[in-house]
C-alpha positions as CSV (number, residue, x, y, z in Angstrom):
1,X,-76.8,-72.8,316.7
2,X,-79.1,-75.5,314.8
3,X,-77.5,-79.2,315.8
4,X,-78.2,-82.0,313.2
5,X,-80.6,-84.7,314.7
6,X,-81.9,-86.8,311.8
7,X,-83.8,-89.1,314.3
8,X,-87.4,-90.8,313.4
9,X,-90.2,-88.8,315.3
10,X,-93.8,-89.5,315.0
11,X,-96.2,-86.7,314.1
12,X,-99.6,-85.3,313.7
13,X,-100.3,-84.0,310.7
14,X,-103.1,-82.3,308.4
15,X,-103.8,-83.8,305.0
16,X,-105.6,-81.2,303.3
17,X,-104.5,-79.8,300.3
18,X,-100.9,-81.2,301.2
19,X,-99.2,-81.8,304.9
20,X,-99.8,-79.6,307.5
21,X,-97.7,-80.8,310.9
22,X,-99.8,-80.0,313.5
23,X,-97.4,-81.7,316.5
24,X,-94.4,-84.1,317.5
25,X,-93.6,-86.7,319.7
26,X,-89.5,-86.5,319.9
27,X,-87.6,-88.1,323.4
28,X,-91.0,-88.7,325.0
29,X,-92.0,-84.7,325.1
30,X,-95.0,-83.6,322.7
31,X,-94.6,-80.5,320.8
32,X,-96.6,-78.5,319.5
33,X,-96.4,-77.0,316.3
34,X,-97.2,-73.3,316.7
35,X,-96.2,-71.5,314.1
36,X,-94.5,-73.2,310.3
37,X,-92.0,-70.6,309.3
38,X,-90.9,-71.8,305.6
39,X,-91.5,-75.3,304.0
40,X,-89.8,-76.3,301.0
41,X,-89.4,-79.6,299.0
42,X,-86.3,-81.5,298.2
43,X,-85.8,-85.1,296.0
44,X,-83.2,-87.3,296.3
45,X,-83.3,-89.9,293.6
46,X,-87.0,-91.3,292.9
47,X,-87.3,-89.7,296.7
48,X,-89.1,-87.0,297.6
49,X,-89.1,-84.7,300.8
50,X,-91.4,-81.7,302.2
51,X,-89.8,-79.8,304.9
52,X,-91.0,-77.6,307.3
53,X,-89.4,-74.9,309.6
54,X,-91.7,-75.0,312.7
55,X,-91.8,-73.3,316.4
56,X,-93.4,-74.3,319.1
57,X,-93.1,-70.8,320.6
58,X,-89.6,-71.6,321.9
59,X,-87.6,-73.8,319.5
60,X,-87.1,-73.8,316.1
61,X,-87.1,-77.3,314.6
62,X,-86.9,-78.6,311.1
63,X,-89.7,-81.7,310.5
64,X,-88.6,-83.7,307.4
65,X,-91.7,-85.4,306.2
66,X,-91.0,-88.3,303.3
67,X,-93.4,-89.1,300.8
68,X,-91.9,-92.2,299.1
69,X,-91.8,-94.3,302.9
70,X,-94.7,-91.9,304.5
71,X,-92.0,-91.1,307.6
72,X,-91.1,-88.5,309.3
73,X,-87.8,-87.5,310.4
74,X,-86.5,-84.6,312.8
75,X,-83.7,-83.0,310.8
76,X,-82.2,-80.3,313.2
77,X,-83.0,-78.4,316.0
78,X,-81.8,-75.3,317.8
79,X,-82.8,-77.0,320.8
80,X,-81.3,-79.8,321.3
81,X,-81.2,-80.9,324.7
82,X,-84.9,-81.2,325.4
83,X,-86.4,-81.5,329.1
84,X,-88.2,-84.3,329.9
């Protein structure tokens, strides 16, 4: 069941031809982004959002990338109690 996070992460990221998330730092633990299932955009005002579905193989977690402040953010998780 996806848990709401909403927690600042820092990531690695691809800019070419857009934002590619490549891996995240979140509670010390690096993941790595293995697959991006869906991205989508969002606004908010004069703000605007990319998100992106990813998997690192075993979790699915929702990487909120803003373009305004040039953050990102970890919206949700299904996995959230991470190991570290």
């Amino acid at each position: 069941m996806p848990v709401d996070i909403n927690e600042t992460v820092k990531v690695m990221a691809i800019f070419d031809c857009g934002v590619k998330p490549v891996k995240f730092k979140w509670k010390g633990r690096v993941y790595p982004v293995k697959e991006i299932t869906h991205s989508w955009r969002s606004r908010d005002g004069d703000l605007s959002f990319v998100h992106f579905s990813v998997s690192d193989g075993q979790g699915l977690y929702e990487l909120v990338y803003d373009t305004v402040a040039l953050n990102w953010t970890l919206g949700r998780t299904d996995d959230a109690a991470p190991s570290i």
